[in-house]
Backbone as CSV, one residue per row, in Angstrom:
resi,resn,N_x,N_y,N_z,CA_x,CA_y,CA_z,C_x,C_y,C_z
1,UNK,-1.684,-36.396,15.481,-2.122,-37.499,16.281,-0.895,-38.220,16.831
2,UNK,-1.035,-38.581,18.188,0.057,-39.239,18.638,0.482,-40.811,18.250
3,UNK,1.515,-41.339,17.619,1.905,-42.575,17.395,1.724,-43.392,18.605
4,UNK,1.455,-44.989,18.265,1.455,-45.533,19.428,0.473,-45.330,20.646
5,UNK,-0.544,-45.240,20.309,-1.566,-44.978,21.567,-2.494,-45.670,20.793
6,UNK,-2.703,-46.208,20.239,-3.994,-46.679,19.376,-3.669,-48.098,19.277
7,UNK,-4.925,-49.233,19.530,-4.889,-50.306,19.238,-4.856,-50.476,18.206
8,UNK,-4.271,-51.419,17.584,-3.746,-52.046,16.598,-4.868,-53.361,15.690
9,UNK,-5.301,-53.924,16.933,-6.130,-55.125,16.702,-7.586,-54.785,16.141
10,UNK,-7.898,-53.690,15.124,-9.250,-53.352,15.299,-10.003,-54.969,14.243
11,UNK,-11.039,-55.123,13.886,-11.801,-56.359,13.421,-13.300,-56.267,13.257
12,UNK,-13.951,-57.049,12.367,-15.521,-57.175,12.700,-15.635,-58.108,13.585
13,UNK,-16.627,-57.216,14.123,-17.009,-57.871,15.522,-18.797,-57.961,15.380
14,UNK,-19.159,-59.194,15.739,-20.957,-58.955,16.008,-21.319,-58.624,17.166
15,UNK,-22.352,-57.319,17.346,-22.562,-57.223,18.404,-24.470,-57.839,18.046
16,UNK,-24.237,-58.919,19.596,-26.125,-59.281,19.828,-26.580,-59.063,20.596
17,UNK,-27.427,-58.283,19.972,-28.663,-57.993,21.714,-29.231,-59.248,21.854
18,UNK,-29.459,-59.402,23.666,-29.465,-60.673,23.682,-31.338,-60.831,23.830
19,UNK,-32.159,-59.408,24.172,-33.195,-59.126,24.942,-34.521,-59.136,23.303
20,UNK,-33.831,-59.048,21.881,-34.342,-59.198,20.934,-33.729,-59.493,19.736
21,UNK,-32.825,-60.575,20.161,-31.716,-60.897,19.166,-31.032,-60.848,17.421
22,UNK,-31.232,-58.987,17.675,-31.099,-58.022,16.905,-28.871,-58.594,17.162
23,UNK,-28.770,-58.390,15.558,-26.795,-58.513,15.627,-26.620,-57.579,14.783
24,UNK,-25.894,-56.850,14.879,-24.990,-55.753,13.848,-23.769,-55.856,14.133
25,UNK,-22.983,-55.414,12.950,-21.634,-56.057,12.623,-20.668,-54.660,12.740
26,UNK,-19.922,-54.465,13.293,-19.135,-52.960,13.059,-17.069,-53.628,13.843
27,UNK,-16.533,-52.555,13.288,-15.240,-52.395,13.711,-15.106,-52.470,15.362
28,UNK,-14.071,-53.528,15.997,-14.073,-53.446,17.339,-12.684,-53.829,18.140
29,UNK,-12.381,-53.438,18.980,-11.341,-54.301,20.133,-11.742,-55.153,20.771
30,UNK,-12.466,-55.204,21.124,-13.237,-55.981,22.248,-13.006,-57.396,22.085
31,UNK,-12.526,-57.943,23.596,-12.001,-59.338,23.467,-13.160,-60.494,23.307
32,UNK,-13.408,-61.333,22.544,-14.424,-62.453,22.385,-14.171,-63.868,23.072
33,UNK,-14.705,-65.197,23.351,-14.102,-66.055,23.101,-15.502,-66.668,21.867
34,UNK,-16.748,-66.102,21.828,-17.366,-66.969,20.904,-17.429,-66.528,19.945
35,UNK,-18.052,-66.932,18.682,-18.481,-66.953,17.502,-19.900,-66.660,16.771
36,UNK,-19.909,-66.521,15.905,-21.645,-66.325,15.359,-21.827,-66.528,14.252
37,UNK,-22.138,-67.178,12.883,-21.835,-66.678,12.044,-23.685,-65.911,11.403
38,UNK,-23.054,-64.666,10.303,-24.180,-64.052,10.106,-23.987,-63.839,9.210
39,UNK,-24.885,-64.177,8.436,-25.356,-63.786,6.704,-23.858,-64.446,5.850
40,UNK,-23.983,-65.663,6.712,-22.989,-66.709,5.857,-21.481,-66.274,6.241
41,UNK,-21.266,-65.353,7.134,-19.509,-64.887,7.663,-19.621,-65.408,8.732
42,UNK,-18.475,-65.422,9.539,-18.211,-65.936,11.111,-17.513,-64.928,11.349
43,UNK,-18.062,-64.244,12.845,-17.574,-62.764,12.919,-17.191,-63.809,14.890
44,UNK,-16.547,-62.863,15.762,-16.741,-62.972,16.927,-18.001,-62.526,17.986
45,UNK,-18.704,-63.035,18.484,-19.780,-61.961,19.243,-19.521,-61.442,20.234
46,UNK,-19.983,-60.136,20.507,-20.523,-59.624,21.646,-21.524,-59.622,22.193
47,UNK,-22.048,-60.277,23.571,-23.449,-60.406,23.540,-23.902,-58.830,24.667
48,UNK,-24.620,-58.427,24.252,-25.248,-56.972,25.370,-26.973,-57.287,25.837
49,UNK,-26.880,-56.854,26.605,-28.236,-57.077,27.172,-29.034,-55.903,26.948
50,UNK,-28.735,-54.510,25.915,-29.683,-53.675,25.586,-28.746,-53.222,24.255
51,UNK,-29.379,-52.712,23.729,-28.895,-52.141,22.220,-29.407,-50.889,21.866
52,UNK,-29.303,-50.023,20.794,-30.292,-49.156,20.270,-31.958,-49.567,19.540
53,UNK,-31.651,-51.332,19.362,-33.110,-51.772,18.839,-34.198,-51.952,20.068
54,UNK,-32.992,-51.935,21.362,-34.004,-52.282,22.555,-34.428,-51.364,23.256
55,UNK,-33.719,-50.236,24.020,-33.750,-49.336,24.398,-34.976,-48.635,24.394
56,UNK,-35.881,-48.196,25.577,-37.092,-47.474,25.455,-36.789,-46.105,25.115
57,UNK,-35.465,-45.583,24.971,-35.196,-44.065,24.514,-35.470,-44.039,22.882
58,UNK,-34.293,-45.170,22.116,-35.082,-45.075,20.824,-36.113,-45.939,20.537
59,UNK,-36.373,-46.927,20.933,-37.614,-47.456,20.245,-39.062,-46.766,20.319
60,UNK,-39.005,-45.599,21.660,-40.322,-45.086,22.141,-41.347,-45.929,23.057
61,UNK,-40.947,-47.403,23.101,-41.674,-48.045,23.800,-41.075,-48.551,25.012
62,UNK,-41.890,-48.482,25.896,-41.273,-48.917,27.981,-42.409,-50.050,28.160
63,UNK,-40.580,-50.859,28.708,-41.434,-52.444,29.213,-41.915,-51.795,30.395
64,UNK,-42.750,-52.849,30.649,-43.559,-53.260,31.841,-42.747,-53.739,32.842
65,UNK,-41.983,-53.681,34.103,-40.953,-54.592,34.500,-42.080,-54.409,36.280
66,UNK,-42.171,-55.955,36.353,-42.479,-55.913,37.934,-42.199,-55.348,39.040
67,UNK,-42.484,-54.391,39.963,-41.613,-54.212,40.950,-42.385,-54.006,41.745
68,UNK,-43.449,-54.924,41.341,-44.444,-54.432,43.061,-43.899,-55.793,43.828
69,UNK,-43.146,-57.006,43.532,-42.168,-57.596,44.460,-41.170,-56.758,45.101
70,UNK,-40.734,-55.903,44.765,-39.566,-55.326,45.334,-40.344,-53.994,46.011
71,UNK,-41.205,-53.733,45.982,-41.958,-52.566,46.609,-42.860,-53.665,47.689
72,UNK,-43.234,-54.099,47.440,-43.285,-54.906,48.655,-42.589,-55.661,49.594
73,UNK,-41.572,-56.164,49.354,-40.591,-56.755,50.158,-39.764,-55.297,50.940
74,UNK,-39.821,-53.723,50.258,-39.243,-53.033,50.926,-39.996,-52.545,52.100
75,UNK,-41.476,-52.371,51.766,-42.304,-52.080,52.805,-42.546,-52.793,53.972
76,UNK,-42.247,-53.955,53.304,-42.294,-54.531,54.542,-41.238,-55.108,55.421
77,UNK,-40.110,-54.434,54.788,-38.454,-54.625,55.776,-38.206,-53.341,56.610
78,UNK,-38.971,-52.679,55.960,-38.913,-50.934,56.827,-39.852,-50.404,57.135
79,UNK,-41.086,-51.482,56.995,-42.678,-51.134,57.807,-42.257,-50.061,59.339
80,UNK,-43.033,-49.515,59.726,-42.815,-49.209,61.863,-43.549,-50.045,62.021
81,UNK,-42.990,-50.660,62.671,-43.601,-51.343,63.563,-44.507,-50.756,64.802
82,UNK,-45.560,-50.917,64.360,-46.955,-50.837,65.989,-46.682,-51.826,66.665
83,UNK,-47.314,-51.347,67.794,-47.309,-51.891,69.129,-48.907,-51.506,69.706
């Protein structure tokens, strides 16, 4: 393995899903400026907006997400126009 290519700074880090505010704690670089504390420690957080607790690949379950606003607003920016 090559010397010197590897960060140095590794740490516990919390990562929180923010979408079911699921936190797990693992080894990280990743720069923070906040805090969290969990199960009585103060770790730094990461906040993510999907996780493996959220994810419709592992959980098996798919949100519902609106898009008949956006299917409508497209139809009707690229309707033809009649005459």
């Amino acid at each position: 393995m090559k010397q010197g290519i590897h960060p140095e700074n590794y740490r516990l880090v919390a990562f929180k899903d923010m979408s079911n505010e699921d936190v797990f704690i693992t080894k990280s670089t990743v720069e923070t400026k906040e805090t969290i504390i969990h199960e009585g420690v103060e770790y730094p957080v990461y906040k993510m907006e999907i996780s493996r607790t959220s994810h419709p690949f592992y959980t098996g379950k798919s949100k519902l997400i609106d898009t008949a606003g956006r299917i409508d607003k497209f139809n009707s920016k690229y309707a033809k126009k009649t005459k």
